[in-house]
DSSP file (Angstrom, degrees, kcal/mol; ACC not computed):
  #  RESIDUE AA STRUCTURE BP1 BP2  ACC     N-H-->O    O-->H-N    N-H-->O    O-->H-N    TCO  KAPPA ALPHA  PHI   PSI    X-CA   Y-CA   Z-CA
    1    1 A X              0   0    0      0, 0.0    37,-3.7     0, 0.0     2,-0.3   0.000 360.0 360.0 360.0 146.4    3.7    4.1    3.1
    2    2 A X  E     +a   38   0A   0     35,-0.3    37,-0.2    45,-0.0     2,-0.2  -0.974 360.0 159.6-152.3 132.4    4.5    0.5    5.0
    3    3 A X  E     -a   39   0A   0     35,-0.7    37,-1.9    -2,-0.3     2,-0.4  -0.538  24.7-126.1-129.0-147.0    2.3   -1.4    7.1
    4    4 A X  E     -a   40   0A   0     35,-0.2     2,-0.9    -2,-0.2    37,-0.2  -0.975   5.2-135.4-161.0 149.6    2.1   -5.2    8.3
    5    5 A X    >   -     0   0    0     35,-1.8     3,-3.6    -2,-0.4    37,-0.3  -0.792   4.2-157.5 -83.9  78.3    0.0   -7.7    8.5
    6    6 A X  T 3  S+     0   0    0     -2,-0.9    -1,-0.2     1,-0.3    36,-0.1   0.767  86.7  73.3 -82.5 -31.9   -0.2   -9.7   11.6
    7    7 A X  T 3  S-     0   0    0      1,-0.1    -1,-0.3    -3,-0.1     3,-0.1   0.826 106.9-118.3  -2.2 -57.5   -1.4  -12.6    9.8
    8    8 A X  S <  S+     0   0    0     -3,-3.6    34,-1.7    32,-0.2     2,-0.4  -0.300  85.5 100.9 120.6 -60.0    1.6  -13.4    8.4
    9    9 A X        -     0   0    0     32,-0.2    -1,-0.2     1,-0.1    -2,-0.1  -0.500  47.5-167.9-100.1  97.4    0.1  -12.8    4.4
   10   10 A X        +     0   0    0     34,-0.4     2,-0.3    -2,-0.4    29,-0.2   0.072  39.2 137.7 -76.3  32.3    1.2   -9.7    3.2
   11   11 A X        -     0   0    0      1,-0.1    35,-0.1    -6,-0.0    -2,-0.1  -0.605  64.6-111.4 -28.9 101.9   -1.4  -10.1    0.2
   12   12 A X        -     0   0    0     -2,-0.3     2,-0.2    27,-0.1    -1,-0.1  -0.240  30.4-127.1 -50.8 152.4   -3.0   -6.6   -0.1
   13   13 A X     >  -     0   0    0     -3,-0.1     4,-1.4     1,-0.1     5,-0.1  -0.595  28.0-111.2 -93.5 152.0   -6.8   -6.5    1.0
   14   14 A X  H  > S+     0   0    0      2,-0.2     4,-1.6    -2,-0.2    -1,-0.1   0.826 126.1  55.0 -55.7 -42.4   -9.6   -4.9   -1.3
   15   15 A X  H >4 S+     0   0    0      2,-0.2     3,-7.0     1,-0.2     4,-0.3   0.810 111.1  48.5 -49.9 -96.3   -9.3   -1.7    2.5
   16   16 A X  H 3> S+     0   0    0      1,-0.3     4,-1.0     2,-0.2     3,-0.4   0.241 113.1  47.1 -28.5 -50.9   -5.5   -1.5    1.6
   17   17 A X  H 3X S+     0   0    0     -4,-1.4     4,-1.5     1,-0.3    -1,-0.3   0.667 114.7  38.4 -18.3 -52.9   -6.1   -1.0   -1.8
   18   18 A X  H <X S+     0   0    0     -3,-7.0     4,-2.1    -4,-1.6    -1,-0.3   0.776 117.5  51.0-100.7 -14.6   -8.6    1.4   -1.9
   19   19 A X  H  > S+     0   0    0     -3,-0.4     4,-1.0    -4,-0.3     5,-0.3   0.797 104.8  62.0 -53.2 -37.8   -7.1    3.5    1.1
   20   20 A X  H  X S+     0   0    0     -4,-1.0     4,-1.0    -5,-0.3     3,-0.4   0.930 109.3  36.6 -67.4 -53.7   -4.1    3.2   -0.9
   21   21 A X  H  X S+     0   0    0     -4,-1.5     4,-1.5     1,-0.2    -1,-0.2   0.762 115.8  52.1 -65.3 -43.4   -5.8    5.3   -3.8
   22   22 A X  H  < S+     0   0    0     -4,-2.1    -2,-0.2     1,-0.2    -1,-0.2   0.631 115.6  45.6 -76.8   2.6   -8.0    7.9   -1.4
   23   23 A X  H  X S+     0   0    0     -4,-1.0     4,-0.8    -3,-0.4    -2,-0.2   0.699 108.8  50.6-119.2 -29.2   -4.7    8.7    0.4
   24   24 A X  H >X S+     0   0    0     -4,-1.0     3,-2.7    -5,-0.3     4,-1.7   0.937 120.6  46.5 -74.0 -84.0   -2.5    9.1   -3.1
   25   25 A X  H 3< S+     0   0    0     -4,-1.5    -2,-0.2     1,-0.3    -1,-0.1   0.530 105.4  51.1  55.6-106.6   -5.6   11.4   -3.8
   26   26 A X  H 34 S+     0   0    0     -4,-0.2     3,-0.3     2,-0.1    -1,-0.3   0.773 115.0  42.5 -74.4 -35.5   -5.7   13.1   -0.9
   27   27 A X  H X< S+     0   0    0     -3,-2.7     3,-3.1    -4,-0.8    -2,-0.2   0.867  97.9  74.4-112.6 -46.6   -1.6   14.1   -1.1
   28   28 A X  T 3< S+     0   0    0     -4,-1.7    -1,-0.3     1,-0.3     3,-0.2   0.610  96.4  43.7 -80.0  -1.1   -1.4   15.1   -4.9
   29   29 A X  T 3  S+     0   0    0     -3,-0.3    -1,-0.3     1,-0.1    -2,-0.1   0.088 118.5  50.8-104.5  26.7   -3.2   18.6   -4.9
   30   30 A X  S <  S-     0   0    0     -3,-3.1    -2,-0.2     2,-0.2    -1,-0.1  -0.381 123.1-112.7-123.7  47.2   -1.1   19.1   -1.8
   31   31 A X        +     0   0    0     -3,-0.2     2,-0.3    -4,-0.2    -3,-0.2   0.643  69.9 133.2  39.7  96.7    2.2   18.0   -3.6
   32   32 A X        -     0   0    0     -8,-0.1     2,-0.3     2,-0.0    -2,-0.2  -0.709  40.3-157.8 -88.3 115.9    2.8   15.1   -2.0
   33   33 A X        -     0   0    0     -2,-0.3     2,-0.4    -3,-0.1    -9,-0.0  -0.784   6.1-151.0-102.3 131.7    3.8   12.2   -3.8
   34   34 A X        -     0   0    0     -2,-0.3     3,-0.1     1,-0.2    -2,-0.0  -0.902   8.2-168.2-105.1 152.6    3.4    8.7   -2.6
   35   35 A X        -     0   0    0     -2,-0.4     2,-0.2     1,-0.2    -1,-0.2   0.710  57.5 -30.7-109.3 -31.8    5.9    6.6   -4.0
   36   36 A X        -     0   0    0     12,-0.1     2,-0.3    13,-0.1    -1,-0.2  -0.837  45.0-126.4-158.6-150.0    4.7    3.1   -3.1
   37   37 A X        -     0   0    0     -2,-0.2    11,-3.9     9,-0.1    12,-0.3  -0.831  25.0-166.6-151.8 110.4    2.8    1.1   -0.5
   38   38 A X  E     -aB   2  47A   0    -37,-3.7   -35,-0.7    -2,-0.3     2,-0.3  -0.932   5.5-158.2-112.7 161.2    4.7   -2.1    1.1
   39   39 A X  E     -aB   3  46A   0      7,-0.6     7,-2.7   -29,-0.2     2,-0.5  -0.889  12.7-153.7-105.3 116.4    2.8   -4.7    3.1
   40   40 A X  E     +a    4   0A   0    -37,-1.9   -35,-1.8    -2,-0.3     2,-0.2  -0.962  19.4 169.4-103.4 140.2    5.0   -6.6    5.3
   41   41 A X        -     0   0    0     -2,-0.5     3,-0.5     3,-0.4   -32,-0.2  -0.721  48.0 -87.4-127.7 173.8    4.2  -10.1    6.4
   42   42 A X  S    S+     0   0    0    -34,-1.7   -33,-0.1   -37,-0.3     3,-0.1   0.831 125.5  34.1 -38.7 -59.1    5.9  -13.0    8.2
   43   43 A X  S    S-     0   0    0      1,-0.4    -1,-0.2   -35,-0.3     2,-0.2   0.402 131.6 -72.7 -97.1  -7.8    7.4  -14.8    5.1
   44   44 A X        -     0   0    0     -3,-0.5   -34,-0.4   -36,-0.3    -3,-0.4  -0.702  60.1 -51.0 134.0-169.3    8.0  -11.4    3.4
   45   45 A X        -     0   0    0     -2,-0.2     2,-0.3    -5,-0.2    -5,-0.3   0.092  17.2-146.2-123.1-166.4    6.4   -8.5    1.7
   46   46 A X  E     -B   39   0A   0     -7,-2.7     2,-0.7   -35,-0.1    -7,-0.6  -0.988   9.0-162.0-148.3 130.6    4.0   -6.9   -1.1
   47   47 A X  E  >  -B   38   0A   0     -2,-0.3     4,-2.2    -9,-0.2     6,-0.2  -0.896   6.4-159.0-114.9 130.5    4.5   -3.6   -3.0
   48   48 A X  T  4>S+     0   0    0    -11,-3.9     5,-1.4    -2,-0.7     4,-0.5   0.940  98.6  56.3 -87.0 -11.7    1.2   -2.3   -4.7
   49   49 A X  T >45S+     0   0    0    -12,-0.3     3,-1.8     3,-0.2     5,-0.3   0.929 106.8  48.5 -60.0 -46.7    3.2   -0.3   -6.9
   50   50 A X  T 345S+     0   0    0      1,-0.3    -1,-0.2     2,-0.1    -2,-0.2   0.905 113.5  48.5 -63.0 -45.0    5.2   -3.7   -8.1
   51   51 A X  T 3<5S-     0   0    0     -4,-2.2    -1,-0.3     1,-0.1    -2,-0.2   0.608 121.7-114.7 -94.3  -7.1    1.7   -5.5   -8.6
   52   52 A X  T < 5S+     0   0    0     -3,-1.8    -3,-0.2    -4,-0.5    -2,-0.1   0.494  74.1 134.2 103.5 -19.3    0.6   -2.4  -10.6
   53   53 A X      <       0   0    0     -5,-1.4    -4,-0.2    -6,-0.2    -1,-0.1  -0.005 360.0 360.0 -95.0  46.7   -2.1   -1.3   -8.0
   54   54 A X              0   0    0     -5,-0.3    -1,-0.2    -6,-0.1    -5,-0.2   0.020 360.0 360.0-161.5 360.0   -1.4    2.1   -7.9
């Protein structure tokens, strides 16, 4: 999954996070595997798999 920030701070938010977890979730009793999540911002990006939150 990849979104953006229009902020500029791709920091995940407490939302992204926990969407990030009902939506992983949602997909694994339909086989689907999510493999990560990036945030992109102005100065560059965020993976919650790299920071370990998911």
């Amino acid at each position: 999954m990849v979104h953006n920030h229009p902020s500029g701070d791709p920091t995940p938010s407490q939302a992204d996070i926990q969407m990030t977890k009902s939506i992983v979730g949602i997909a694994a009793p339909l086989g689907i595997s999510v493999h990560d999540h990036i945030i992109v911002g102005k100065n560059g990006h965020a993976s919650l798999k790299g920071m370990k939150l998911m």
